[in-house]
VEXVEXKOL-316094 format. One record per atom (N, C-alpha, C): residue in three letters; x, y, z. Coordinates in steps of 0.05 Angstrom, whole numbers, padded with zeros to 5 digits, always signed. Atoms other than C-alpha are relative to their C-alpha. Example, Ala and Ser with C-alpha at 12.3 -4.5 7.8 and 13.67 -1.06 7.14 Angstrom:
<nodes>
ALA+00018-00024+00000 ALA+00246-00090+00156 ALA+00018+00024+00000 SER-00016-00024-00001 SER+00273-00021+00143 SER-00015+00022+00014 
</nodes>
This chain:
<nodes>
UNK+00012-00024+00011 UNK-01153+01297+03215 UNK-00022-00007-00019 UNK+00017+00006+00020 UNK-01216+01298+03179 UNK-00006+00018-00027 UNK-00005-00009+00038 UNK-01216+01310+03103 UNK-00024-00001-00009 UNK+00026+00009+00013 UNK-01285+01322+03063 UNK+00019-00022-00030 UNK-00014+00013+00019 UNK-01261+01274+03004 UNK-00013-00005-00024 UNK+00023+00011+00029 UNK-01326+01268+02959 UNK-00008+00028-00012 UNK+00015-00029+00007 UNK-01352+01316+02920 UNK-00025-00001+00004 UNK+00019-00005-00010 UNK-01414+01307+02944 UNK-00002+00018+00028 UNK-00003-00017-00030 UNK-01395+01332+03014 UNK+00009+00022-00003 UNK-00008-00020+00000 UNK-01357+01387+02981 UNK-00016+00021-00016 UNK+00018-00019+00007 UNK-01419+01420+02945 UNK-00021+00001+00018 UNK+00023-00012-00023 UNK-01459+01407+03008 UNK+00014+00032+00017 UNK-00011-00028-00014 UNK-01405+01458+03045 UNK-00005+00018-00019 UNK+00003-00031+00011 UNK-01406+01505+02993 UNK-00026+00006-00003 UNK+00042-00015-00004 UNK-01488+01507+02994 UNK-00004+00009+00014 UNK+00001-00009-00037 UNK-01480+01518+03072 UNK+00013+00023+00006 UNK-00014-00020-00001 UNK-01430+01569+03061 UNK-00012+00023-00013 UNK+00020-00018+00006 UNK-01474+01609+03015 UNK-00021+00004+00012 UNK+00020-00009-00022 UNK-01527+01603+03064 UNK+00004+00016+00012 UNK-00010-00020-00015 UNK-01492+01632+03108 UNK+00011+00040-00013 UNK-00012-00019+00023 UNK-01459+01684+03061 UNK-00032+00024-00002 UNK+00024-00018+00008 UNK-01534+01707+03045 UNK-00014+00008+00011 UNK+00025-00014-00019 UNK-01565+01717+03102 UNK+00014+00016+00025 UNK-00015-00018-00016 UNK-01513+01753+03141 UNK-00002+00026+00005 UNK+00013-00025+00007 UNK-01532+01816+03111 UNK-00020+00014+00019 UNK+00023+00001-00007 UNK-01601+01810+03133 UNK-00004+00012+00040 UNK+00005-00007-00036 UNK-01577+01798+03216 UNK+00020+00019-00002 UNK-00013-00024+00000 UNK-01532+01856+03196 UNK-00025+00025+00009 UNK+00020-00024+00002 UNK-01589+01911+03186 UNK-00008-00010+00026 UNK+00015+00001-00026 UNK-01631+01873+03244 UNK+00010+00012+00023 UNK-00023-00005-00011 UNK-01579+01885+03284 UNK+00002+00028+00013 UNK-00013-00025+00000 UNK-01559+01954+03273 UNK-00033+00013+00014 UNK+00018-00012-00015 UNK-01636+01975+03284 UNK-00019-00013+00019 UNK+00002+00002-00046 UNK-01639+01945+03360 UNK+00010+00014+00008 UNK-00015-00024-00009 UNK-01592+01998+03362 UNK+00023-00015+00000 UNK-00026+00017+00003 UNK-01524+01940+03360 UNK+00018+00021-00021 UNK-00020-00021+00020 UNK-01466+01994+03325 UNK+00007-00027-00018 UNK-00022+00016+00019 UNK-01427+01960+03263 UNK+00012-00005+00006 UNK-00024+00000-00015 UNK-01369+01974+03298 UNK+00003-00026+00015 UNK+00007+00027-00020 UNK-01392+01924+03351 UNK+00001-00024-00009 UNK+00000+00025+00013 UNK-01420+01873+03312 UNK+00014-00018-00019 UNK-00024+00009+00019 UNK-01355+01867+03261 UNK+00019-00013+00030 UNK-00014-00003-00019 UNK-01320+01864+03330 UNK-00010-00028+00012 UNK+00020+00027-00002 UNK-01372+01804+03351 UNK+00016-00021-00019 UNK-00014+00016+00009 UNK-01345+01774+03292 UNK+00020-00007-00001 UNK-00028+00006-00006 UNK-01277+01776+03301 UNK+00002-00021+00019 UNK-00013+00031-00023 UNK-01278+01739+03367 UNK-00018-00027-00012 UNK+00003+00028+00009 UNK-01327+01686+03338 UNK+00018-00011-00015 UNK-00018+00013+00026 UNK-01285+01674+03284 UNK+00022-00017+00011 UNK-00012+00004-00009 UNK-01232+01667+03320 UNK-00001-00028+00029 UNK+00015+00025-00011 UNK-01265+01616+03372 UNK-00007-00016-00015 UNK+00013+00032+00019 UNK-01295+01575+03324 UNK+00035+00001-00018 UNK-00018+00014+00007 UNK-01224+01569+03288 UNK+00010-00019+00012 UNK-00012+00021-00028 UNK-01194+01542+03358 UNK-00016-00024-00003 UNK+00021+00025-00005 UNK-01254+01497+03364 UNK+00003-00020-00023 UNK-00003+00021+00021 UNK-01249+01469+03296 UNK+00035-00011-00009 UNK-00026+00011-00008 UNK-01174+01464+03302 UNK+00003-00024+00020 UNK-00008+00025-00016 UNK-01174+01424+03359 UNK-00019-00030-00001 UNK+00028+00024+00005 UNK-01238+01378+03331 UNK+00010-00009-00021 UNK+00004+00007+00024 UNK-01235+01366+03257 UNK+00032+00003-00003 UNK-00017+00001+00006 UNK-01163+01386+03261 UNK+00019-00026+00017 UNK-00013+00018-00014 UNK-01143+01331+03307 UNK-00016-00028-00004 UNK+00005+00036+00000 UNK-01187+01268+03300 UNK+00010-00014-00016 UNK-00011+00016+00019 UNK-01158+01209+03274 UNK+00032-00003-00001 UNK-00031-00002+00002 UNK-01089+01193+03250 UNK+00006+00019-00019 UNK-00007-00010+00022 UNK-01051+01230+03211 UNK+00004-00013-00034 UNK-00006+00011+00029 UNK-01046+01222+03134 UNK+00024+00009-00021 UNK-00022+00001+00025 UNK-00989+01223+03089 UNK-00006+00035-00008 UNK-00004-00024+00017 UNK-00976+01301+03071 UNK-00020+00014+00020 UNK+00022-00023-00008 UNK-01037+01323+03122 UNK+00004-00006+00032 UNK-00008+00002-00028 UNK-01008+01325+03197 UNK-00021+00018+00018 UNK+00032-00012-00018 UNK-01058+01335+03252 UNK+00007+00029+00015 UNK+00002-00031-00001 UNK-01065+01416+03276 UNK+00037-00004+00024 UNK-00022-00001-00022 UNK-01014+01404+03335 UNK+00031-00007-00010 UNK-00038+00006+00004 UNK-00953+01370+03300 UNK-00001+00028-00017 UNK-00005-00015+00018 UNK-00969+01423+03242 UNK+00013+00034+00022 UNK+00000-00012-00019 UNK-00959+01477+03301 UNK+00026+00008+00002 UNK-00022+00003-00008 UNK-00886+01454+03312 UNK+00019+00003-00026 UNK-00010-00002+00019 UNK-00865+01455+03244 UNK+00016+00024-00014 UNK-00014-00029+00012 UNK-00819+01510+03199 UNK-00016-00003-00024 UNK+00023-00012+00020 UNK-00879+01533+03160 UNK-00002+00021-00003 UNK+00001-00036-00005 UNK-00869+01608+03172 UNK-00013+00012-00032 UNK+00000-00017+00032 UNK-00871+01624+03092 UNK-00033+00003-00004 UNK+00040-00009+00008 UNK-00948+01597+03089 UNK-00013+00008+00023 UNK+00012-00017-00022 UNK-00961+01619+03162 UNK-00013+00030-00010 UNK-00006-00022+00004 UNK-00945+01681+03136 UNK-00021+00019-00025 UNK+00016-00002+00033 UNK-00992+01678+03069 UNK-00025+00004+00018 UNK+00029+00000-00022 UNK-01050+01663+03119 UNK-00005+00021+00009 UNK+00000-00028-00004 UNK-01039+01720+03163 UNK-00001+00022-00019 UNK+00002-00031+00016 UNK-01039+01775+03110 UNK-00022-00009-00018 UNK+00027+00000-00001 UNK-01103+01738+03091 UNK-00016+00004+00015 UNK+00010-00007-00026 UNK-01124+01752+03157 UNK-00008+00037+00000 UNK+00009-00027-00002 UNK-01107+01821+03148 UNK-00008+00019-00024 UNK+00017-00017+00021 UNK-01134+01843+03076 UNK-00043-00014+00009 UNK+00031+00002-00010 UNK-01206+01804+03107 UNK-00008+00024+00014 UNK+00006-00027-00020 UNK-01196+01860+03165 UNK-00009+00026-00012 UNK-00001-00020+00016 UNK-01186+01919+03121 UNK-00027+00006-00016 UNK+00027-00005+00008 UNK-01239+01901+03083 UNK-00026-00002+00006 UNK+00029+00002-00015 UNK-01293+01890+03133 UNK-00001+00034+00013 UNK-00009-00031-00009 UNK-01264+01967+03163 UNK-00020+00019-00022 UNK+00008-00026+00025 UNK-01276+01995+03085 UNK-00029-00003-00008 UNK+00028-00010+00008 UNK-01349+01962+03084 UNK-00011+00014+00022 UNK+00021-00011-00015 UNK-01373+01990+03147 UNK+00008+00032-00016 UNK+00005-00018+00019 UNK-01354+02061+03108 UNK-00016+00005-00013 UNK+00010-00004+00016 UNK-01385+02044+03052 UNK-00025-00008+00006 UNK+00031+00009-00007 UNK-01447+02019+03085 UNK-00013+00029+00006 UNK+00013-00021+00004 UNK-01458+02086+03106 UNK+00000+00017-00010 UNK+00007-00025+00030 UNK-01453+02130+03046 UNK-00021-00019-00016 UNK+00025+00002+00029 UNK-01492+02084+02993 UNK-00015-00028+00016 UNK+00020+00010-00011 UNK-01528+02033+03047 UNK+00013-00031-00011 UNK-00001+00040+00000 UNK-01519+01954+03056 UNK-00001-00013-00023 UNK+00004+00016+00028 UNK-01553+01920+02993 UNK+00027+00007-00019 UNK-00028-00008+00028 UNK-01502+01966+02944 UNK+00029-00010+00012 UNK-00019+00007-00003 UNK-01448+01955+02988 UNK+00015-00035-00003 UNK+00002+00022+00006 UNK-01453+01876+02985 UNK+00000-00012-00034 UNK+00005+00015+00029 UNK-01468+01872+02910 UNK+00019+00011-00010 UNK-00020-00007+00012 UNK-01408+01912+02894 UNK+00022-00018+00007 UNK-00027+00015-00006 UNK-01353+01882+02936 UNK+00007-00030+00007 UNK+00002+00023+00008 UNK-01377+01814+02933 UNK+00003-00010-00028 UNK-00007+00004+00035 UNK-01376+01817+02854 UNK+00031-00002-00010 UNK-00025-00005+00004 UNK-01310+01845+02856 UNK+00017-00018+00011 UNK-00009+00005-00010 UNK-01284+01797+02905 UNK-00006-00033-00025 UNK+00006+00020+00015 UNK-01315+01742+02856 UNK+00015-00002-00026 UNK-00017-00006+00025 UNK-01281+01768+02798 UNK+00023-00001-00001 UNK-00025-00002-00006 UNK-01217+01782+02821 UNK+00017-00022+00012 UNK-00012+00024-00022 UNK-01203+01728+02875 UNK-00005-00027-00020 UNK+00004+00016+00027 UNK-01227+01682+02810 UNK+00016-00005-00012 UNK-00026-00005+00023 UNK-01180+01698+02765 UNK+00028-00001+00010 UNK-00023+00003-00016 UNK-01128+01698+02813 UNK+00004-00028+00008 UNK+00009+00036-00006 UNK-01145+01626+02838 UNK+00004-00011-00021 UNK+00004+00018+00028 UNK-01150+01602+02768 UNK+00020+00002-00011 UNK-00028+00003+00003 UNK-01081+01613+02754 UNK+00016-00011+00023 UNK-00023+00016-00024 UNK-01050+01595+02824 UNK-00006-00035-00009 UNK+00006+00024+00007 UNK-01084+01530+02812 UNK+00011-00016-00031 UNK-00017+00017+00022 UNK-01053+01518+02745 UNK-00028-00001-00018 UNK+00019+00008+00018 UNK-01117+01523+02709 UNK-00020-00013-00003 UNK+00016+00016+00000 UNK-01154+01470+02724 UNK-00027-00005-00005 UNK+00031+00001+00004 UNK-01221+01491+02722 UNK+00005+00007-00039 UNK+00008-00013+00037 UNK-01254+01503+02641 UNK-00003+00025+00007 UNK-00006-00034-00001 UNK-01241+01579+02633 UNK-00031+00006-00016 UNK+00022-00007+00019 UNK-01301+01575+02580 UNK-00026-00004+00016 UNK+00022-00002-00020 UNK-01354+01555+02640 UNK+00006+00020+00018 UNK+00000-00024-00016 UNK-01321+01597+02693 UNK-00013+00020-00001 UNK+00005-00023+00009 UNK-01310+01662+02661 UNK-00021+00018-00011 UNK+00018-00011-00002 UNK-01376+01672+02634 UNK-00020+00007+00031 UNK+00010-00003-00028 UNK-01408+01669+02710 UNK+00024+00027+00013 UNK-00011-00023-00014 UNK-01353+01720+02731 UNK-00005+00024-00013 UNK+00014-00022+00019 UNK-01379+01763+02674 UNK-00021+00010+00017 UNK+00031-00013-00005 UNK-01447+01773+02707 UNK+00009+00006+00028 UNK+00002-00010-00026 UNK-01414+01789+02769 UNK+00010+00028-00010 UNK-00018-00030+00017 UNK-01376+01847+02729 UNK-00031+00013-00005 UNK+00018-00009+00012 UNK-01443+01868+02701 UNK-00019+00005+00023 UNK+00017-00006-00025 UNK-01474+01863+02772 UNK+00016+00026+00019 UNK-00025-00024-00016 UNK-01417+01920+02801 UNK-00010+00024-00024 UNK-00007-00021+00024 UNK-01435+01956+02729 UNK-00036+00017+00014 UNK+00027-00004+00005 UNK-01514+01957+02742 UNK-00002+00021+00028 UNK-00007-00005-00029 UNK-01502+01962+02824 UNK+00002+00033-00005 UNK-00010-00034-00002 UNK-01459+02038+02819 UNK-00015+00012-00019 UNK+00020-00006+00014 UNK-01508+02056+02767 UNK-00020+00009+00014 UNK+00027-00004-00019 UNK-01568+02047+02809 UNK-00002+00024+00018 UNK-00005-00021-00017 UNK-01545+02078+02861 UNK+00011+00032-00005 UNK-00011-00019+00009 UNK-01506+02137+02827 UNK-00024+00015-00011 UNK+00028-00012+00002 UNK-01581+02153+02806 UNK-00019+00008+00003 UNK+00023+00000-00015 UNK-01614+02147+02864 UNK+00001+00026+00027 UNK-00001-00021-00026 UNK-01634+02209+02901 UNK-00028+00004+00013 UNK+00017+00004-00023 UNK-01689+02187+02947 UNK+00012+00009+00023 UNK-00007-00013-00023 UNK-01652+02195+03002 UNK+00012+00038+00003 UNK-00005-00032-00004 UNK-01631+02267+02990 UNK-00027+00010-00008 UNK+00029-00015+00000 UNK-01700+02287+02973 UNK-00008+00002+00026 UNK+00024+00000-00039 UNK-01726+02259+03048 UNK+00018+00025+00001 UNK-00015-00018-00020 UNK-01670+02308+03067 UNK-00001+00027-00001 UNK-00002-00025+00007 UNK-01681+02368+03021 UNK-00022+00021+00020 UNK+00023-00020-00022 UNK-01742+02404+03063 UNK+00015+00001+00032 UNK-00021+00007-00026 UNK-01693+02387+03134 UNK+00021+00032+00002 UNK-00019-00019-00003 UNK-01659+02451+03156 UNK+00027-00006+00013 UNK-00025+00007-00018 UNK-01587+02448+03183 UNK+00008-00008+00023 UNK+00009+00010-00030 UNK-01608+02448+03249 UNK-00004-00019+00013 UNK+00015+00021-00007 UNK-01652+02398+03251 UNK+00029-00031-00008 UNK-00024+00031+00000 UNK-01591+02344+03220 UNK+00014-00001+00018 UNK-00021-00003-00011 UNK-01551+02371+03270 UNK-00013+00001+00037 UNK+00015+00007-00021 UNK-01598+02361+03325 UNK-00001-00027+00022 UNK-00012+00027-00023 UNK-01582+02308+03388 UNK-00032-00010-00002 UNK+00025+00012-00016 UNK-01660+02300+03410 UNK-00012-00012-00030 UNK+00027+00011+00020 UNK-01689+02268+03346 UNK-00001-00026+00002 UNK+00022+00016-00008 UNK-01742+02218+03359 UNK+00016-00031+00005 UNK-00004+00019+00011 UNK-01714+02148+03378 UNK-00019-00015-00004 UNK+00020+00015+00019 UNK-01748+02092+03334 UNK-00006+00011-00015 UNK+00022-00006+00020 UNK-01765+02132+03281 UNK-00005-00022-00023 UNK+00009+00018+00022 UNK-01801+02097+03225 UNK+00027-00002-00023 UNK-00024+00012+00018 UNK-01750+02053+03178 UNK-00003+00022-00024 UNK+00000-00020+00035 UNK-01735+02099+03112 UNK-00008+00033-00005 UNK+00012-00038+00000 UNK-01760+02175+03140 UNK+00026+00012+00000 UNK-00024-00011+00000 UNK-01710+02229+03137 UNK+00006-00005+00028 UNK-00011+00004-00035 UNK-01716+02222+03218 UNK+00016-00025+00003 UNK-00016+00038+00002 UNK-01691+02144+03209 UNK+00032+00012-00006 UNK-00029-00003+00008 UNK-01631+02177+03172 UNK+00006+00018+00015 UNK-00021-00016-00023 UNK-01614+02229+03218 UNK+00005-00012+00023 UNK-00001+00009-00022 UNK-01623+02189+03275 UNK+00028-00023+00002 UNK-00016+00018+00007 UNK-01572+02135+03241 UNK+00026+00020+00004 UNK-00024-00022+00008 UNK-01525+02198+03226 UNK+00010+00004+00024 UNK-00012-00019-00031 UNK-01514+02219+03306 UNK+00014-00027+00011 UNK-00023+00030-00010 UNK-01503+02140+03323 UNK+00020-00015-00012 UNK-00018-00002+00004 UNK-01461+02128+03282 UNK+00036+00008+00006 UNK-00029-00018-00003 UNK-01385+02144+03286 UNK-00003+00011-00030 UNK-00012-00010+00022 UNK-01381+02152+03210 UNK-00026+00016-00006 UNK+00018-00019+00017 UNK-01413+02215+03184 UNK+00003+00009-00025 UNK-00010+00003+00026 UNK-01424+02220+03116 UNK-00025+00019-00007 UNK+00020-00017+00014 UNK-01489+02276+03107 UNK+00021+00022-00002 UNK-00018-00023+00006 UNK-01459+02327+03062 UNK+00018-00003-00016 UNK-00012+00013+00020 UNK-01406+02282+03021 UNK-00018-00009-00024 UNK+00011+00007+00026 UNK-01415+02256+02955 UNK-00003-00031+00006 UNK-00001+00021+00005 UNK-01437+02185+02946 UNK+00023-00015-00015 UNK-00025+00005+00001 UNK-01375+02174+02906 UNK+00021-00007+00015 UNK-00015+00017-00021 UNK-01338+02169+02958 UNK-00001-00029+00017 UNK+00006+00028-00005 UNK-01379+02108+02984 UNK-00001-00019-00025 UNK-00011+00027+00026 UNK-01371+02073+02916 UNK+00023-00005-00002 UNK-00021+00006+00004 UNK-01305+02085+02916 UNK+00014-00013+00018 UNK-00008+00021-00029 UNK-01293+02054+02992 UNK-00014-00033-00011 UNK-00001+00038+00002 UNK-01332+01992+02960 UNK+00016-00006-00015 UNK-00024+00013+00021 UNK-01287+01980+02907 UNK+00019-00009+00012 UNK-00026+00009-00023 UNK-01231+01984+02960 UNK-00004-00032+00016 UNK+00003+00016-00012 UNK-01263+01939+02999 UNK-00010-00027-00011 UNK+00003+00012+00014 UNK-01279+01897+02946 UNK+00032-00014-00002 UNK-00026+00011+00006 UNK-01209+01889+02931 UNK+00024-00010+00024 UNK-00014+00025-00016 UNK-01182+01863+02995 UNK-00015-00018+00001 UNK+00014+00025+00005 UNK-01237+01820+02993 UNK+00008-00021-00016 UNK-00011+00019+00029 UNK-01211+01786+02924 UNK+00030-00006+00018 UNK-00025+00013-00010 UNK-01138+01781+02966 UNK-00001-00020+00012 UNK+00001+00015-00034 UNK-01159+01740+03028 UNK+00008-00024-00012 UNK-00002+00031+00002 UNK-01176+01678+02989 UNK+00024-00012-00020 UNK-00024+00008+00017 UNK-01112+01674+02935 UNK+00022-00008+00031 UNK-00020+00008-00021 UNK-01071+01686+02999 UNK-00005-00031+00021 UNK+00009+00021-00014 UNK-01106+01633+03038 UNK+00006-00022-00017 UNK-00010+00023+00020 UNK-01097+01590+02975 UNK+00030+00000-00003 UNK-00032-00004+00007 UNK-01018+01609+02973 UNK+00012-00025+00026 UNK-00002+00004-00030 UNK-01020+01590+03053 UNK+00002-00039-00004 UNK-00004+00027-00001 UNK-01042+01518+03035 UNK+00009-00011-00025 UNK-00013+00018+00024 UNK-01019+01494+02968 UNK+00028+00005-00004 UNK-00019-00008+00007 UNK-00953+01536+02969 UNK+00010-00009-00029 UNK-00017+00015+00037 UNK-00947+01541+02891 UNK+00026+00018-00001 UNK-00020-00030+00002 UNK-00901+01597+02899 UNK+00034-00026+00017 UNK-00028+00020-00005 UNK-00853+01535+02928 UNK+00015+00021+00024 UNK-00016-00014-00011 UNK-00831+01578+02989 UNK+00002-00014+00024 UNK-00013+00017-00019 UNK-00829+01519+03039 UNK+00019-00022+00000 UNK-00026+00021+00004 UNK-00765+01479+03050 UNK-00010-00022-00012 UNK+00014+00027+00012 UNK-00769+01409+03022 UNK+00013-00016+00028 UNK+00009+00015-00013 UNK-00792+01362+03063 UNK-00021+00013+00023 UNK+00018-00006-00014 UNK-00843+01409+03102 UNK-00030+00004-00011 UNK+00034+00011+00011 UNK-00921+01390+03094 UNK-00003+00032-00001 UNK+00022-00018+00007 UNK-00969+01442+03061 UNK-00013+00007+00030 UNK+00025-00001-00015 UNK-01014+01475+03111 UNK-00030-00011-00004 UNK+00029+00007+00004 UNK-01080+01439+03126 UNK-00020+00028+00007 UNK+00017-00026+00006 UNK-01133+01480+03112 UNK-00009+00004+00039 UNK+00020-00014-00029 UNK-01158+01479+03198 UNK+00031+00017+00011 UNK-00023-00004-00012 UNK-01084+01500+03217 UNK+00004+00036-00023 UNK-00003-00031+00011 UNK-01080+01567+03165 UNK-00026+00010+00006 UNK+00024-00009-00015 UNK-01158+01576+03184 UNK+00011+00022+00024 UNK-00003-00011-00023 UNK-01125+01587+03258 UNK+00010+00022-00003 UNK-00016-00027+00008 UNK-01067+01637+03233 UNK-00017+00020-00011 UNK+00019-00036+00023 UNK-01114+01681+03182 UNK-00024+00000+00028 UNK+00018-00009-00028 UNK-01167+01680+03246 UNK+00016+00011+00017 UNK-00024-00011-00010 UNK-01112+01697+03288 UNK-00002+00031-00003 UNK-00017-00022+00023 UNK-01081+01760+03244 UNK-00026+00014+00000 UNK+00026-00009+00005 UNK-01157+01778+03233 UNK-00012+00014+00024 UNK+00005-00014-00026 UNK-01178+01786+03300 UNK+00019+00027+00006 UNK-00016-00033-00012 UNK-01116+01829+03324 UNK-00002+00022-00016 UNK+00001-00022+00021 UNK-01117+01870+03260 UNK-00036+00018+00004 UNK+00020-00010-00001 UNK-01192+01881+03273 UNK-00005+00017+00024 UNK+00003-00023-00026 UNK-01187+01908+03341 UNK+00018+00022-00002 UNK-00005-00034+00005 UNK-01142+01962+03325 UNK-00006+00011-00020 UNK+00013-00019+00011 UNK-01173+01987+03268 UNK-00028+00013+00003 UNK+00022-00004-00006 UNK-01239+01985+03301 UNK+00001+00030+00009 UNK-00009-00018-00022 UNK-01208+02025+03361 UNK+00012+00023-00005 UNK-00010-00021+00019 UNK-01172+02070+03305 UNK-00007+00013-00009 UNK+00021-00014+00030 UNK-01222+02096+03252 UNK-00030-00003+00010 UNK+00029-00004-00016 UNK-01288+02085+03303 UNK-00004-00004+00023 
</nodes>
């Protein structure tokens, strides 16, 4: 099994992981206006996810010998690990939930807000949670200030937005009709009221006519399974909670990967199929 072991190699992954992290967004919107639904493309993700766990299971989780405490994906397979199986999976399924509660909230208060809320929150929360499972280890006096400015980025965020009535102005001159109208224009220009009605009919989730409140309050939600996934995923492999027999190895991180990919996928296809 291969282990990063340096900390050099382990702040290259987490640079690559925020790469990724930051520009996801971006082939989100692209995405949506080729005409690609949310629905779909969360749905997209599921099965990659789920493929690339397999793939890196049976690669990075198998080369080599095994090492003392870190058994390669296949013996780990056979093992009575159920307790952190089990941790994994229901990280599997607060990830689901909360990819469900941002497509919601993407369409009441729009992408950017939905991202800077329930990423903050998931930063804050899943933080502080980590930093106790772990015993502490990190300095609380470097952390905690950086989780501050994510608190202050959720404060500024629902602010902004709770302020911003651009989009109900495009809409105010728009008679009832016309929102409620099948034939309007496809392509219209990015940001016209036509862009937003046109979004409104393809859609499943309709949200002209609600309060924006309600999409702040779906990010928060979805903020907060977000902050679950990674404690549970951390429960899955360190078991501090001591709920595997003695003498059964920790889960390696490619072997709870599979399970929370797993749990993720199925959970994602019926709530897709459920609520859109």
């Amino acid at each position: 099994m291969y282990v990063v072991e340096s900390k050099g190699g382990a702040i290259a992954c987490m640079l690559l992981s925020l790469f990724f992290l930051g520009t996801w967004p971006a082939v989100m919107t692209a995405l949506e206006r080729r005409g690609r639904l949310p629905q779909h493309t969360y749905l997209d993700y599921s099965i990659t996810n789920l493929l690339a766990a397999v793939l890196i299971a049976l690669t990075f989780g198998q080369i080599g010998d095994p090492k003392p405490d870190q058994p390669n994906f296949f013996t780990q397979l056979a093992q009575d690990n159920w307790p952190s199986v089990l941790f994994a999976m229901v990280g599997g399924v607060f990830l689901s939930i909360g990819n469900l509660s941002t497509q919601y909230s993407w369409a009441f208060v729009g992408l950017a807000v939905t991202e800077v809320i329930t990423w903050s929150i998931t930063v804050m929360i899943g933080t502080t949670m980590n930093y106790y499972l772990d015993g502490k280890i990190n300095k609380a006096e470097i952390l905690f200030p950086g989780v501050a400015c994510f608190l202050i980025a959720v404060c500024l965020s629902a602010a902004v937005h709770g302020s911003n009535s651009d989009n109900k102005a495009k809409l105010e001159g728009l008679s009832v009709d016309k929102e409620k109208e099948k034939g309007t224009p496809v392509g219209a220009e990015f940001g016209t009221a036509d862009f937003l009605i046109e979004l409104e009919h393809k859609r499943s989730i309709k949200v002209f006519g609600r309060s924006v409140w309600i999409g702040l309050t779906i990010s928060f939600f979805a903020g907060l399974c977000f902050s679950l996934f990674s404690p549970s995923f951390n429960l899955a492999t360190n078991d501090q909670w001591h709920t595997l027999k003695k003498g059964v190895d920790h889960l390696v991180v490619y072997t709870a990967f599979f399970y929370f990919s797993c749990s993720c996928f199925v959970i994602a296809i019926i709530l897709n199929i459920t609520f859109l």
